[in-house]
N, C-alpha and C positions, 0 to 999 in steps of 0.2 A: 504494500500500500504506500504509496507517496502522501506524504503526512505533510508534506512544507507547506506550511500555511501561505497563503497570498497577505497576510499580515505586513503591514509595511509599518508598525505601530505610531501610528497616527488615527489611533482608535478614538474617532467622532462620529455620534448617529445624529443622520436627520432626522428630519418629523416623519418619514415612512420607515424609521429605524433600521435604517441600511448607514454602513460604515461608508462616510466619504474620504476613507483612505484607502479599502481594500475592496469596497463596492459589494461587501454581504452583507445581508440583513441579518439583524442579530440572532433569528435562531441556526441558520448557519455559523456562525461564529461560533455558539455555543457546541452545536454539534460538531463542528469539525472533525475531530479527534477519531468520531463514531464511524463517518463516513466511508464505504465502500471508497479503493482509487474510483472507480466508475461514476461514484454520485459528486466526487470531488473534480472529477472534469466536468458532470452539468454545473458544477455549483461557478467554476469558474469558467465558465460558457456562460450562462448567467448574468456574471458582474461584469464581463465583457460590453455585453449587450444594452447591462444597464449602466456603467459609467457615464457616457452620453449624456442624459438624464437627469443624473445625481452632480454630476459637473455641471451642468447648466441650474441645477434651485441652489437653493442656501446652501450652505457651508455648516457639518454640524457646529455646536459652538463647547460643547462640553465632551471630555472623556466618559468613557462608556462607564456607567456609576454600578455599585451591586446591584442595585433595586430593578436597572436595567436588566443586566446579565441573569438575575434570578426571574424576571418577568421573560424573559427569552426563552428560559428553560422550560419554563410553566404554558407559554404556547405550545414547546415541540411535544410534549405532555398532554397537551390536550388534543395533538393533529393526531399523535398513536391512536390517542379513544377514540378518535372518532372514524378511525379506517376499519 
């Protein structure tokens, strides 16, 4: 598995809680680690796609806070229930 995170640490989320330094939304962040190689090339096929995007709105203004990271986790926790 290729584990190198797309991390450039410049960990800010915008208002759609996507990182405008590495261009994942935070529950990919969280998940990473978990990630199949396979799901880790959609996920950066993805931020490819969305960069564009996230470079054209705001600029996050804060590092990614616990409350953040721990509400990240508790989405990918609720996308398992609900498959």
């Amino acid at each position: 598995m290729s584990d190198a995170s797309p991390c450039i640490a410049c960990c800010k989320l915008n208002d759609d809680k996507v990182c405008t330094g590495c261009y994942r939304h935070i529950t990919e962040i969280v998940s990473w680690n978990k990630l199949s190689e396979e799901e880790q090339l959609r996920v950066r096929a993805t931020c490819a796609e969305r960069k564009p995007s996230v470079d054209a709105g705001p600029l996050g203004q804060t590092p990614i806070t616990q409350a953040e990271w721990q509400a990240g986790k508790a989405m990918l926790l609720q996308q398992k229930q609900q498959k």
